[in-house]
C-alpha positions in Angstrom: -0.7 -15.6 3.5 -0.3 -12.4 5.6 -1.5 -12.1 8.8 -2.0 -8.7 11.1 -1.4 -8.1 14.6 -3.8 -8.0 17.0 -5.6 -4.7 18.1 -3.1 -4.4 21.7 -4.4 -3.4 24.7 -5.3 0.6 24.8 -4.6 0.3 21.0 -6.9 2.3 18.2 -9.6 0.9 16.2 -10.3 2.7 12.7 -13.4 3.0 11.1 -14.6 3.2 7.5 -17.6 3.8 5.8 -16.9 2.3 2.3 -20.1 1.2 2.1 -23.0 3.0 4.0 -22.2 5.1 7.0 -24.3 5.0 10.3 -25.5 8.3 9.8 -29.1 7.0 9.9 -31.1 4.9 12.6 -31.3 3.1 14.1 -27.2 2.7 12.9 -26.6 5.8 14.5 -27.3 5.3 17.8 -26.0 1.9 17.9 -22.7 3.1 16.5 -22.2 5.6 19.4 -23.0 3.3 22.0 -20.3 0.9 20.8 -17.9 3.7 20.5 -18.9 4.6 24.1 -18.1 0.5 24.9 -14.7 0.6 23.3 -13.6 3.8 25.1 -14.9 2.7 28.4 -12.5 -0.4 27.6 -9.2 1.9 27.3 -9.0 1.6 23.0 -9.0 4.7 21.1 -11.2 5.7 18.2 -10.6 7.0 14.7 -13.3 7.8 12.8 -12.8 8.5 9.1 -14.7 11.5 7.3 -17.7 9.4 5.9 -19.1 7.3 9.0 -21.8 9.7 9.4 -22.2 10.9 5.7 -25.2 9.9 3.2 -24.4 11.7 0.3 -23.3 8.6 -1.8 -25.9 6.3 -3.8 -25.9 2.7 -2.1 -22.6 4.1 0.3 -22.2 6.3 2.2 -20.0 9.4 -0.2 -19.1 9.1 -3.5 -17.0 6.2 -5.0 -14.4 8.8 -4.9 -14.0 10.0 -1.4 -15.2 6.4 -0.3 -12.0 4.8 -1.7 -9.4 7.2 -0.8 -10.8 7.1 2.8 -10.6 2.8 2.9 -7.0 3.0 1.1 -5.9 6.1 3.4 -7.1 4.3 6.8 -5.6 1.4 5.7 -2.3 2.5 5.1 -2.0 4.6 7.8 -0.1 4.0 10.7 -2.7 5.7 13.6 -5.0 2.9 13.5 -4.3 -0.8 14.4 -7.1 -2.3 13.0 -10.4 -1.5 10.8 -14.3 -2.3 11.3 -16.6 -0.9 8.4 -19.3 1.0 9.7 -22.0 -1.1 7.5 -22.9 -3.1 4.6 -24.6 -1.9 1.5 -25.1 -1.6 -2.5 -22.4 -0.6 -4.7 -18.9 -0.5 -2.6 -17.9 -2.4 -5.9 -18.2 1.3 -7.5 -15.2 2.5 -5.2 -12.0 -0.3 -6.7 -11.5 1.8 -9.5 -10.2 4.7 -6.3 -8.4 1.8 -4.5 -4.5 1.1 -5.1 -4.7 -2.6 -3.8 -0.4 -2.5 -5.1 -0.1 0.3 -2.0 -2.3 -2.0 0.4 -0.5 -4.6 -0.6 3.0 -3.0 0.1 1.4 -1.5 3.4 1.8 -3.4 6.9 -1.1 -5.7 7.2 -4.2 -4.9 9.8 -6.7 -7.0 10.2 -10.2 -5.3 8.5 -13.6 -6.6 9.5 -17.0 -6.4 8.0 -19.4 -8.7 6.1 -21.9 -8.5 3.0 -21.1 -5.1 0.3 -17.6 -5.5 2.6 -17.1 -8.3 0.7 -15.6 -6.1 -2.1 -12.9 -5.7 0.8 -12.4 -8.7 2.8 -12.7 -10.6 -0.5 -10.0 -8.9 -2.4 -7.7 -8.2 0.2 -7.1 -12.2 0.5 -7.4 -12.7 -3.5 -5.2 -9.8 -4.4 -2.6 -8.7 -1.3 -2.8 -12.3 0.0 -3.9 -11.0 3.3 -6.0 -12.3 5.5 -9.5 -10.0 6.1 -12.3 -11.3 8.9 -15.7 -11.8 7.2 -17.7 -10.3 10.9 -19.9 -7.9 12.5 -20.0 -4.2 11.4 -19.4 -1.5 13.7 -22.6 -0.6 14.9 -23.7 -4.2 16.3 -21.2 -3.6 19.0 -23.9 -1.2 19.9 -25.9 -4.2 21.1 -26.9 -4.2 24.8 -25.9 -6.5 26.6 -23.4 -8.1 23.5 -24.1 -11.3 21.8 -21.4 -14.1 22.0 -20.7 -13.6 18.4 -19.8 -10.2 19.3 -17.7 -11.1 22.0 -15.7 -13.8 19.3 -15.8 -11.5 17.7 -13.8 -8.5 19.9 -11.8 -11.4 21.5 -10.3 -12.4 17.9 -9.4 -8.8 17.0 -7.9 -8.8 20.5 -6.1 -11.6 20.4 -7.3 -12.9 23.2 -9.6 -15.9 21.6 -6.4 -17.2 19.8 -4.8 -20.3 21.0 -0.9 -21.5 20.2 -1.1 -25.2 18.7 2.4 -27.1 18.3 3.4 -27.4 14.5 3.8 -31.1 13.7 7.0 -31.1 11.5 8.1 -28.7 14.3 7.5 -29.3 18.2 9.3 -26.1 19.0 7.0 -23.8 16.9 3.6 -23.1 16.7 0.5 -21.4 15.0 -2.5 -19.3 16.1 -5.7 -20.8 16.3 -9.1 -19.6 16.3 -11.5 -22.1 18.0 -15.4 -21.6 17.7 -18.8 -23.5 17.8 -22.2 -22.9 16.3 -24.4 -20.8 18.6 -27.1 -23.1 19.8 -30.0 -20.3 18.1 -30.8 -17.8 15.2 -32.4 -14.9 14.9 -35.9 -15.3 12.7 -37.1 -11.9 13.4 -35.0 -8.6 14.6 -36.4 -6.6 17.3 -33.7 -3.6 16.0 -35.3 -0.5 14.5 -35.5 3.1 15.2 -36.7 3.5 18.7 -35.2 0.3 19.7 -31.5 0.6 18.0 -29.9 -0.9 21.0 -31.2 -4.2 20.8 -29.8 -7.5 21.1 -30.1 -10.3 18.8 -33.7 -11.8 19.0 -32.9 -15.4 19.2 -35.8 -17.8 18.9 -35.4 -20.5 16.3 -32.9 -23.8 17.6 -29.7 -24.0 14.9 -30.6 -27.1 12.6 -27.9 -28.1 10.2 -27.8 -29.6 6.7 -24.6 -32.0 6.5 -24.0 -33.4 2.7 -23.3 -36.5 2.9 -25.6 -36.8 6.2 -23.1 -37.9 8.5 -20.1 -37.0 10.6 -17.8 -35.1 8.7 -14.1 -33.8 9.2 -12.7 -31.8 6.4 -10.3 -28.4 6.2 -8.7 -26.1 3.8 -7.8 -22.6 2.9 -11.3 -20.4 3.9 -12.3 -18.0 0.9 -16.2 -16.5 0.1 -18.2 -14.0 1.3 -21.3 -12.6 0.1 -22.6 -14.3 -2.8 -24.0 -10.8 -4.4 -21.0 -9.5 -4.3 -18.6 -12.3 -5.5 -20.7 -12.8 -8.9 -20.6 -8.9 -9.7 -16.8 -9.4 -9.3 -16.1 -12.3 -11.0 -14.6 -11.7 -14.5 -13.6 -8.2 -13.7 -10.1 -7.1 -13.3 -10.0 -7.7 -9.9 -10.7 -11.3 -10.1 -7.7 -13.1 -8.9 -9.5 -16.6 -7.9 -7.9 -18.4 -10.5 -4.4 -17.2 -9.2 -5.3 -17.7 -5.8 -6.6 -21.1 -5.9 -3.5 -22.6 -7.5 -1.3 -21.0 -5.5 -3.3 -22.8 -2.9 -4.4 -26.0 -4.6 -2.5 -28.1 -2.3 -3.9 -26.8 1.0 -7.6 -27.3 -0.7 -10.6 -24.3 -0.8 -13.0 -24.4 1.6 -15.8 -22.2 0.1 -17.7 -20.2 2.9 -20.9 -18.5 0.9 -23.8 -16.5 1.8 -26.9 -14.9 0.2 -28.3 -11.5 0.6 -31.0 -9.8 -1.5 -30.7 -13.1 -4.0 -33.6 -15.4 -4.1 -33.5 -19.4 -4.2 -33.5 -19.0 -8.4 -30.9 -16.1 -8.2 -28.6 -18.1 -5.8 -28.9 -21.3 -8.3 -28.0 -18.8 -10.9 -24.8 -17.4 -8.8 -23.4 -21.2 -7.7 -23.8 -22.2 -11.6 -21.7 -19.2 -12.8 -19.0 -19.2 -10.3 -18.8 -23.4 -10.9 -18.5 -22.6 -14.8 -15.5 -19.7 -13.7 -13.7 -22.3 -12.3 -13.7 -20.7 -9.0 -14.4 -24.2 -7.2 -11.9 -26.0 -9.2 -9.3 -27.7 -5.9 -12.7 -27.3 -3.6 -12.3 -29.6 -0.3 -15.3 -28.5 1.2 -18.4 -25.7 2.0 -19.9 -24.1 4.7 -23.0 -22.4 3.3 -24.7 -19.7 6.1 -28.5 -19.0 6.0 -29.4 -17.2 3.4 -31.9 -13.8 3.6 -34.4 -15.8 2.1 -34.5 -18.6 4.2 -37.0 -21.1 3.7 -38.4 -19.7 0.1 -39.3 -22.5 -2.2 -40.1 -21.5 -5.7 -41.2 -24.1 -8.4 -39.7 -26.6 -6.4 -36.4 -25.0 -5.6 -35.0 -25.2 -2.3 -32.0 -23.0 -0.4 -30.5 -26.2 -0.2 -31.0 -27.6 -4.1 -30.0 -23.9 -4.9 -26.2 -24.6 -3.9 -25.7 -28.6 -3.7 -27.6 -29.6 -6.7 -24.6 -27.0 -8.5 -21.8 -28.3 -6.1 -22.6 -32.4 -5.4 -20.2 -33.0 -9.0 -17.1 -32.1 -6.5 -18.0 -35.0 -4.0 -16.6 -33.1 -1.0 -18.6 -32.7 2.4 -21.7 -29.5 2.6 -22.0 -28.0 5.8 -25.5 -25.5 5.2 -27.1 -23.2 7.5 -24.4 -22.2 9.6 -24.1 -19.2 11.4 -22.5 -16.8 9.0 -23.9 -13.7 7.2 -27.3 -11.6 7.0 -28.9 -14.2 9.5 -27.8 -13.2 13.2 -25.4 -14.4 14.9 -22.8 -14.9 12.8 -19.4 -16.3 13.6 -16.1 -14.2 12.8 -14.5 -16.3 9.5 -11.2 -15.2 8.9 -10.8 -15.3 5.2 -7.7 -16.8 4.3 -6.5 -18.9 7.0 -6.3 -22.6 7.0 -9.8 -24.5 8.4 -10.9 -27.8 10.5 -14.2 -28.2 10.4 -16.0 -30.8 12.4 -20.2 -31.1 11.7 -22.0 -33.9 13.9 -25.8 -34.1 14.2 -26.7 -30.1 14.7 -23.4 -29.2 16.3 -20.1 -28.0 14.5 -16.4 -26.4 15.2 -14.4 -24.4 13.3 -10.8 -24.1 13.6 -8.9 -21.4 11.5 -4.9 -21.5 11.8 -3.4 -18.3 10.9 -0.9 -20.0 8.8 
């Protein structure tokens, strides 16, 4: 597994718009205040041509002009890391414009975004075997004041979060770690919108977890998922690598980190069902499952939580659900790809990713 640098001090973020741009509010506005954050911080900005463009149909240009600007950025050696501008619909449509053999060759940066970025963060680990940070888009830093999440976030990118643990075969060496904790709430309702685009995460609700079996539990494992929309629309295409991946990896063990967007409790049953019968959690050692979009739906008697374990209990590995990653703020910065240590107890939970 490859892992980037971190962004240096007075170093230059990049940003994409592979999927939508911010060239709407209340994006907009939050996406200038960050940039207005990140300057005042000594970092340089690059912005590539589509973070303010809406010309595209569920992103921000055409598939085109979208997919030369992510492989372009990427590749290029002005920027030291990446942030997408946004989520979105069909950021699938630009891998046909992508040369993921040229990203591949390319020195590694780290890219962060979540949801449609999946097409990204996804691949990048699956196909360059690089690791990708499944985290905040660009315009959240637009948040005032910033969310802890968002300062995990910035601090991982940074370096600074990033501890050195001593390698057991190897007391002279060691590995960067990223330690973090559940945040102690969620947000049920956003207060963000057009004449408030500056808003911080409305946290109300207290974080519950679901632990399967319902006890303390210590697993790890090579971290690989993202959005759940987005992995099913890839899987059996020609850029599905999972089978490759997870063999290569078998001996470290998956853990699975999913999340739902726009799917309901049925569609998500639907999604966990197909991927099983892929063979995607074939060499599984564990799941963290974030809150879905649709959190709390019940339909005919389906649950968010029958929706995944009813699929997954076969595999007889421990369920972490409703933790604090994807479309349910805050979310925790998962670096897709590293090596995991999870530790769930009562409503309280650590994750520790080893960039090794």
């Amino acid at each position: 597994m490859r892992y980037p640098g971190f962004l240096p001090s007075n170093g230059t973020i990049g940003f994409v718009a592979p999927s939508f741009g911010c060239a709407t509010e209340p994006y907009k506005t939050a996406f200038i205040n960050a940039q207005k954050k990140w300057e005042a911080t000594g970092y340089s900005l690059k912005l590539g041509p589509n973070c303010y463009v809406e010309n595209g149909i569920g992103i921000s240009n055409t598939p085109k002009a979208c997919g030369e600007e992510l492989e372009d950025f990427y590749c290029a050696d002005d920027n030291d890391c990446l942030i997408s501008c946004g989520g979105g619909e069909l950021m699938c449509e630009i891998l046909d414009y992508v040369d993921f053999d040229r990203i591949k060759e390319a020195k590694p940066k780290w890219y962060m975004g979540y949801s449609d970025n999946t097409n990204m963060t996804f691949l990048l680990t699956t196909i360059c075997d690089t690791a990708a940070i499944y985290g905040p888009c660009a315009a959240a830093f637009g948040m005032e004041p910033w969310h802890p999440a968002l300062n995990d976030a910035m601090n991982f990118l940074t370096g600074q979060a990033i501890e050195l643990y001593p390698v057991r075969r190897d007391m002279n060496a060691s590995v960067p770690v990223l330690k973090l904790q559940g945040y102690d709430k969620w947000e049920k309702e956003s207060l963000k919108n057009e004449e408030n685009p500056l808003e911080p995460y409305n946290v109300t609700e207290p974080s519950v977890i679901r632990r399967f079996p319902d006890e303390t539990l210590d697993f790890g494992g090579r971290l690989l998922g993202g959005c759940v929309d987005c992995l099913v629309n890839l899987l059996g295409t020609k850029y599905d690598r999972v089978t490759d991946f997870i063999e290569k990896y078998k001996d470290d063990g998956i853990v699975w980190f999913l999340e739902a967007c726009d799917l309901n409790v049925m569609g998500i049953r639907r999604a966990m069902w197909q991927m099983e019968h892929a063979g995607w959690f074939k060499h599984c050692s564990g799941f963290l499952i974030g809150r879905p979009l649709c959190h709390g739906q019940e339909m005919m008697g389906l649950d968010q939580y029958k929706a995944v374990y009813e699929v997954i209990k076969k595999y007889n590995v421990p369920v972490v659900m409703d933790v604090d990653i994807g479309h349910i703020p805050p979310m925790m910065p998962i670096v897709c790809g590293s090596m995991a240590k999870i530790h769930a107890q009562g409503d309280q939970y650590t994750v520790e990713m080893e960039l090794r």
